[in-house]
N, C-alpha and C positions, 0 to 999 in steps of 0.2 A: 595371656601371661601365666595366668593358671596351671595349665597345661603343660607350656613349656618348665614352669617351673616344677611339674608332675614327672617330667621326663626327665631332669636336671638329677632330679632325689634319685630316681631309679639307675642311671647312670650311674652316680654314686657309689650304690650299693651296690651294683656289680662290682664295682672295681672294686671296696672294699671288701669285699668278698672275694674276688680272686687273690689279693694280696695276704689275706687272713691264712687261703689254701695254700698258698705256695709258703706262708712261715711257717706251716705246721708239716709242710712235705720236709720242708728244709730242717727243722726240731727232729722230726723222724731220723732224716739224714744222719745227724750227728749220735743221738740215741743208739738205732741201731748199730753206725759203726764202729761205737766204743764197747759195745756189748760182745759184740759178735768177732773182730777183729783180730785178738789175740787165738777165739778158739780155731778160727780157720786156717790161721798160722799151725797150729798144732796139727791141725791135722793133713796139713799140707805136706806138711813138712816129717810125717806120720807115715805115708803114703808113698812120698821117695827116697825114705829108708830103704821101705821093702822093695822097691822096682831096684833100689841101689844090690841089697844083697841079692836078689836071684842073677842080675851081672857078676856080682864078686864068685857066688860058689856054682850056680851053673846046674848043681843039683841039690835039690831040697827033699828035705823030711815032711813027710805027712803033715807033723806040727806045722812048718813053716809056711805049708803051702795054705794050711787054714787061716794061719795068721794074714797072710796076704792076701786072701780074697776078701777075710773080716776089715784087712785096710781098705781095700777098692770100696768095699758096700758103703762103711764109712763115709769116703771121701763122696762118692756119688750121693749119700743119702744128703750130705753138709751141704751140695750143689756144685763139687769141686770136681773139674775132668780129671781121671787120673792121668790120661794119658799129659797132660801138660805136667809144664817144670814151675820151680820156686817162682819165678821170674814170668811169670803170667800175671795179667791184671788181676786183683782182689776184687770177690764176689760183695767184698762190704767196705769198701771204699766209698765216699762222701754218695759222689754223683750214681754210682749202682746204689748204696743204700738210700738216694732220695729216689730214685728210680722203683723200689721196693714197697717204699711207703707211699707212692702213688699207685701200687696195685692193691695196696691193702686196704685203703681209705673208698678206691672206686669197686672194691670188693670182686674185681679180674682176678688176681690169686693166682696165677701161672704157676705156681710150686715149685722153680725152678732155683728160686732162693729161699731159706726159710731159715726161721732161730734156731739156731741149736740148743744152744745155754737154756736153762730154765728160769733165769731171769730174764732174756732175752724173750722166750715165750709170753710170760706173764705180764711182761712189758707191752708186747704188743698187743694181748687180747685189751689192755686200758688202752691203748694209741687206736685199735677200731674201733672201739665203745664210743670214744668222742669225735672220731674223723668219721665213721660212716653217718651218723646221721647231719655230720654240718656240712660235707658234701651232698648229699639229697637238698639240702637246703641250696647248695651251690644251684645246682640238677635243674630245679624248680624254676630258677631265678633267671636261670638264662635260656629256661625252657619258653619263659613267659616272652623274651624278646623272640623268641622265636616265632611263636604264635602270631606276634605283632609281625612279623616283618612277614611271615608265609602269606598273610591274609590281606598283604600288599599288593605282593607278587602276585598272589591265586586273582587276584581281580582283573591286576592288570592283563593277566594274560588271557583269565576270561573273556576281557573284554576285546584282547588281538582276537580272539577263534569267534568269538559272536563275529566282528564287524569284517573282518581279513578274512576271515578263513569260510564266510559264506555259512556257519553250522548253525543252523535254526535249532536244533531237536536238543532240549534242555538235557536229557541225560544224555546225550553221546558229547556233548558239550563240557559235560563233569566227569565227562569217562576219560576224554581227551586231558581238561584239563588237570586231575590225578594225574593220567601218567605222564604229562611233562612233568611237574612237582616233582614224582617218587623220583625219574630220571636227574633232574637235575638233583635232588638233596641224596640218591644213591652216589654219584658220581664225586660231590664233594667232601661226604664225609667216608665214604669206603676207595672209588676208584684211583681219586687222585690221591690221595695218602698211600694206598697199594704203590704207583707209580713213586712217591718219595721213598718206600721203604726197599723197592727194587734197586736204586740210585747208593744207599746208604748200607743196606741190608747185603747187597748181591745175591739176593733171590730171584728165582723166576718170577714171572707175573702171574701166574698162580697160586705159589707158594707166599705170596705178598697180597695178594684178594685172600684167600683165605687166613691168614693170619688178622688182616685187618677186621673180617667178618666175625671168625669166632671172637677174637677180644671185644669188640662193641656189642656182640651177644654176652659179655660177660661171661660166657663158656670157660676161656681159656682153660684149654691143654694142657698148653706149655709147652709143645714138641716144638714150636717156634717161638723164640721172643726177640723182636725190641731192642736194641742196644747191647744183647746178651752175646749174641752169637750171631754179631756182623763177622765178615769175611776180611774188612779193611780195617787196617790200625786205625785210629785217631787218639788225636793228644787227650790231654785234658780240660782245657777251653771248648771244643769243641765238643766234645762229650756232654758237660753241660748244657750247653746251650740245645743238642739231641733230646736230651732226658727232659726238658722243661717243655720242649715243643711236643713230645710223645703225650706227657701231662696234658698240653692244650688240648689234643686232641681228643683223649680220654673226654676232657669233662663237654666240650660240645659234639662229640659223637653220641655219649652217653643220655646226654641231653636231648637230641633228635629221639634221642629209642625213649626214654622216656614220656616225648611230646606225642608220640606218635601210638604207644600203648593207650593212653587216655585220651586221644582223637579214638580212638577204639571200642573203649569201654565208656565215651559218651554216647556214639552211635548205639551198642548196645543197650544201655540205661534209656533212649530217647526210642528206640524199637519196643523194650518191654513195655514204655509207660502208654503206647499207642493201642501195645496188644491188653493192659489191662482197661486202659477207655473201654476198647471197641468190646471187652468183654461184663462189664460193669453191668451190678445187677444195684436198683433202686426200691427200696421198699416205703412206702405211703402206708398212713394211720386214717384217714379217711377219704369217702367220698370227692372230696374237692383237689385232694394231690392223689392221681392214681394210684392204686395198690402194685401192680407188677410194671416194671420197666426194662429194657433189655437195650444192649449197643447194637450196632446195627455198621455195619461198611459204609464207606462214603456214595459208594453205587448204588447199593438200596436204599440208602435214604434219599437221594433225589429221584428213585423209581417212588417210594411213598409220597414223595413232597407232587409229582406230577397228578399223582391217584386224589390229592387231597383238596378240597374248598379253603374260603379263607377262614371261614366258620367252626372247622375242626372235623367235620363230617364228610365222610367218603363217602361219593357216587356210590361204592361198591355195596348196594345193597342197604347203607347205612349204617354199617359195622363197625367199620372202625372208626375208635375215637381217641384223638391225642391231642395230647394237654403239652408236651414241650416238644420241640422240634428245632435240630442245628446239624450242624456238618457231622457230626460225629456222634452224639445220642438222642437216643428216641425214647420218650414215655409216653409206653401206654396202660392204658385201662385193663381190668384181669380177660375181657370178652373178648378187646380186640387183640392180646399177646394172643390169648389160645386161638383164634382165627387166623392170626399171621401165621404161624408156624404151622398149622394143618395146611393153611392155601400155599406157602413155602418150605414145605419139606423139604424138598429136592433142592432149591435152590442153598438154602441153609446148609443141608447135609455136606455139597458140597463145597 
């Protein structure tokens, strides 16, 4: 009951926590597009002025022609095509601006929307100050069921290749079963989302793999986005419901690359602490705990443990003498180190 009641709490706290992230995408939402709203009216509207008079006069003055490229820079730097009209969807509209604030919180940043206003700025450095670290907190928390459910799957399928699949040889066994794992967790968080964005996007299937890889690199470009620059109208019901499933995917993509950096960096932590064993020097204050000790490889020490009585004393002439002995280190006496190493140079060196 324990247990179940251990799994109950954490359920919980996922979902409380997803609902936390989605009112603070949603707060953003409203935030940025009060802020930002009017100025991209202006400058929209800024923008097909100038397309308006080079229609009306046909030829322009030097001035006019600066003034017109300074609108384009303008509109393009706001996020606005110039080539579009009044009457194109708002870059800061509810669902685009909850769409913004899930790249800012997941720290993607595609730059293809951004504040212009200065209180729009300063507004959002407080909106990352408190979204990126309670999403990391998200990150962690669904990284954890991960961990739980990979370590389900890795058994079970270890144990189809052990008994089905005939493979005795314990690393080709974990060689095997990594690459089914990578395969299948590449396929669900990159391949088939690729295939939904080809569907919604009208991308090639390249240009949708790679979109979905640099975003879950957290890279983002921005030469593709996401609900920015589909090919196909949709309403606004539908939009939302896009922009909340892009979020989904954000935080359990995000979450895989995060599980999967510290599967990384524990293998590496769990390598150096093998390489500092096997390197560990031991010092003794007297006679009765040897003075010099040294690590020693698992190979050599069951070549000594063969060499050695139960007594402590090698046949070898009676030389060597050691006081502790295990899989992994060796103490010995200052006579028999310096003997080991002149009778094992070679072996050592290499």
């Amino acid at each position: 009951m324990a247990i179940e009641d251990h799994k109950k709490i954490r359920w919980h706290k996922l979902l409380g926590l997803f609902v936390c992230f989605f009112v603070y995408l949603f707060l953003g939402a409203i935030i940025f597009h009060h802020l930002e709203t009017e100025n991209e009216d202006h400058v929209r509207a800024n923008t097909q002025d100038a397309k308006q008079k080079i229609r009306d006069d046909g030829c322009l003055t030097e001035e006019e022609v600066e003034n017109f490229v300074a609108a384009v820079r303008k509109a393009v730097s706001s996020g606005i095509d110039p080539s579009a009209n009044v009457t194109n969807p708002s870059n800061w509209d509810y669902a685009s601006a909850f769409f913004f604030s899930g790249t800012v919180v997941t720290t993607i940043g595609y730059g293809r929307s951004v504040p212009t206003t200065d209180l729009g700025r300063n507004i959002c450095l407080l909106y990352a100050l408190f979204g990126i670290p309670f999403t990391g907190w998200l990150l962690a928390t669904v990284g954890n069921f991960y961990c739980d459910v990979f370590h389900k799957i890795a058994a079970t399928i270890e144990n189809f290749i052990h008994k089905h699949c005939q493979v005795k040889h314990r690393r080709l066994r974990k060689f095997t079963l990594y690459t089914v794992v990578f395969a299948l967790s590449y396929s669900l968080i990159v391949l088939i989302p690729s295939s939904w964005f080809c569907i919604m996007e009208g991308w090639d299937f390249d240009i949708a793999h790679y979109y979905s890889f640099i975003t879950l690199a957290t890279i983002g470009f921005g030469d593709y986005v996401a609900s920015v620059d589909s090919k196909h109208p949709r309403n606004q019901n539908l939009t939302w419901v896009y922009d909340i499933a892009i979020a989904c995917w954000y935080v359990f993509g995000l979450s895989y690359l995060a599980v999967l950096i510290t599967a990384i960096g524990k293998k590496q932590k769990q390598g150096l602490t093998k390489v500092r064993s096997s390197m560990k020097i031991h010092l003794g204050k007297d006679d009765k705990q040897p003075p010099i000790g040294f690590g020693l490889n698992q190979h050599y020490v069951e070549t000594l443990q063969d060499e050695i009585t139960e007594d402590g004393k090698n046949k070898m002439n009676g030389e060597v003498e050691m006081s502790v002995i295990d899989d992994h280190q060796v103490v010995l006496s200052e006579r028999t180190y310096k003997h080991i190493m002149v009778r094992n140079e070679g072996t050592q060196t290499e």
